[in-house]
C-alpha positions in Angstrom: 0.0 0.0 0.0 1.1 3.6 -1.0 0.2 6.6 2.1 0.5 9.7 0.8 2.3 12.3 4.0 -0.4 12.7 6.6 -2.2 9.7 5.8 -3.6 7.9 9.0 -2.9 3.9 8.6 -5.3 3.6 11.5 -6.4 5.7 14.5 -7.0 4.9 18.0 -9.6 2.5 19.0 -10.2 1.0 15.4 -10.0 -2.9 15.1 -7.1 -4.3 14.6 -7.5 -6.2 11.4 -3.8 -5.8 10.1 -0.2 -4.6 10.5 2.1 -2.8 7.7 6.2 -3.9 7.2 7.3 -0.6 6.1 9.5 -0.5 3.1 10.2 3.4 2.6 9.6 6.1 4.5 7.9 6.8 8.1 5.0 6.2 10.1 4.8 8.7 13.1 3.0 6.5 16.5 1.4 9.1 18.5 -1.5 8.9 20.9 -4.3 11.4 22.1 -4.1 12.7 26.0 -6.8 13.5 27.9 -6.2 17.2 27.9 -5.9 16.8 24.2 -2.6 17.5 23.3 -1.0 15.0 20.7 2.2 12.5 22.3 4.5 11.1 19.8 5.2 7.7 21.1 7.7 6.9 18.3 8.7 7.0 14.8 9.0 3.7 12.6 10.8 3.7 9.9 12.0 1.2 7.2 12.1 -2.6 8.6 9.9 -1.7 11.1 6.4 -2.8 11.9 3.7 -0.6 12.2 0.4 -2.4 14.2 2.0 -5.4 15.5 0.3 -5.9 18.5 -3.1 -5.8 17.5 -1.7 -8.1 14.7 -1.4 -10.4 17.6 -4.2 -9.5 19.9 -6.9 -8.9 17.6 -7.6 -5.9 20.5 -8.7 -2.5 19.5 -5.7 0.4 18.5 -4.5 1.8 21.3 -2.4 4.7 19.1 -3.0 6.0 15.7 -0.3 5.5 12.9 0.4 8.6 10.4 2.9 8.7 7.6 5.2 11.4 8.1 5.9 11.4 4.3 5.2 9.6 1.2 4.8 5.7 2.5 5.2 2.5 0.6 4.6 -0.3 3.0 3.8 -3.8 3.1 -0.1 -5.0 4.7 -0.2 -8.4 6.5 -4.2 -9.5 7.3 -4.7 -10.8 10.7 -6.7 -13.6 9.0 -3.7 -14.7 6.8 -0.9 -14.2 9.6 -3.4 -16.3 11.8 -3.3 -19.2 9.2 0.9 -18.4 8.2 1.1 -19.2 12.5 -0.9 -22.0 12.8 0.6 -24.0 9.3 4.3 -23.0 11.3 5.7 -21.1 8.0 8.9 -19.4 8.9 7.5 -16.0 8.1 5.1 -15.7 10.9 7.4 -17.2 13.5 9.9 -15.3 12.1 7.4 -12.2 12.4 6.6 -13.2 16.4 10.5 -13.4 17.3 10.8 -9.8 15.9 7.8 -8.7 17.3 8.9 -10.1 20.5 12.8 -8.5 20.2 11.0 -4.8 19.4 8.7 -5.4 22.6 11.6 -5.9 24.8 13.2 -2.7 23.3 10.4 -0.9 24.3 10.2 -1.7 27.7 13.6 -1.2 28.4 13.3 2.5 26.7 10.1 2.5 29.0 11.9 2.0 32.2 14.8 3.9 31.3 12.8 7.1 30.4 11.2 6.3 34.1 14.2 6.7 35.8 15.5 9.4 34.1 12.2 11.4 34.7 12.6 10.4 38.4 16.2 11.9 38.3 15.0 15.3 36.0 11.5 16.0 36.5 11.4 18.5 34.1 11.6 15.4 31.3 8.7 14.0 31.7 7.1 16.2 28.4 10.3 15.3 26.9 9.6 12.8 23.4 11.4 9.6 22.8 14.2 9.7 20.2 13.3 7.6 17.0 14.1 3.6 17.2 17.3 2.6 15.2 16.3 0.8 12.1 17.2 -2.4 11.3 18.7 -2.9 8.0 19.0 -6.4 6.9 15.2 -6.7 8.1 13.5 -6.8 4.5 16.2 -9.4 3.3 15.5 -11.5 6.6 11.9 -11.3 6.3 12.2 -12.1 2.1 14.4 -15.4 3.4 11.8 -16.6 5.6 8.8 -16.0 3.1 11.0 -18.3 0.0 11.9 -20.6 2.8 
């Protein structure tokens, strides 16, 4: 699928019916506060991917995805990653050992903004920097799938 900038891949609250691999360019994570200001949660670009967890939970969005700019990215059905799982193709097992390496990298960047705040109050507004991309993700991900 192609987003033009500003598209919204989802928003808060919609079902999760699907996650996107992004090829090129950069989905912006953000979520809605009560007071109604905007936080940017994170920034995904290329390898990365966008909606994983409700790929996995089939729970509602609990952030809204936006390109940042011009988007090509890749759209796996919850249906069809369902049925890659349960036949044991690399790809989704593959997909569930990544998924499981970014959630670790989140809570750690979770705990270490935590203390951090706790040591310089006046961080807590501060936004977290943009994840490192992983480069050799695509050819990883393209092994597994021909595998």
């Amino acid at each position: 699928m192609r987003a033009l900038e500003n598209s919204v891949l989802f928003d808060a609250g919609d079902p999760s019916s699907c996650a996107y691999l992004v090829v090129d360019g950069v989905v912006r994570v953000e979520r809605l506060l009560e007071s109604g200001e905007r936080l940017t949660l994170g920034r995904l670009g290329r390898g990365h991917v966008v909606g994983d967890m409700g790929l996995l939970s089939g729970e509602a969005r609990s952030a809204t995805a936006i390109s940042e700019d011009d988007t090509l990215a890749l759209r796996l059905d919850r249906g069809n990653y369902l049925r890659l799982r349960d036949q044991g193709h690399p790809a989704a097992i593959w997909l569930l050992e990544e998924v499981h390496l970014r959630m670790g990298e989140r809570v750690e960047s979770s705990y270490e903004r935590i203390v951090r705040m706790h040591q310089e109050p006046e961080l807590a507004r501060e936004l977290p920097s943009d994840p490192v991309v992983q480069e050799g993700f695509l050819r990883r991900l393209w092994a597994k799938v021909r595998s």
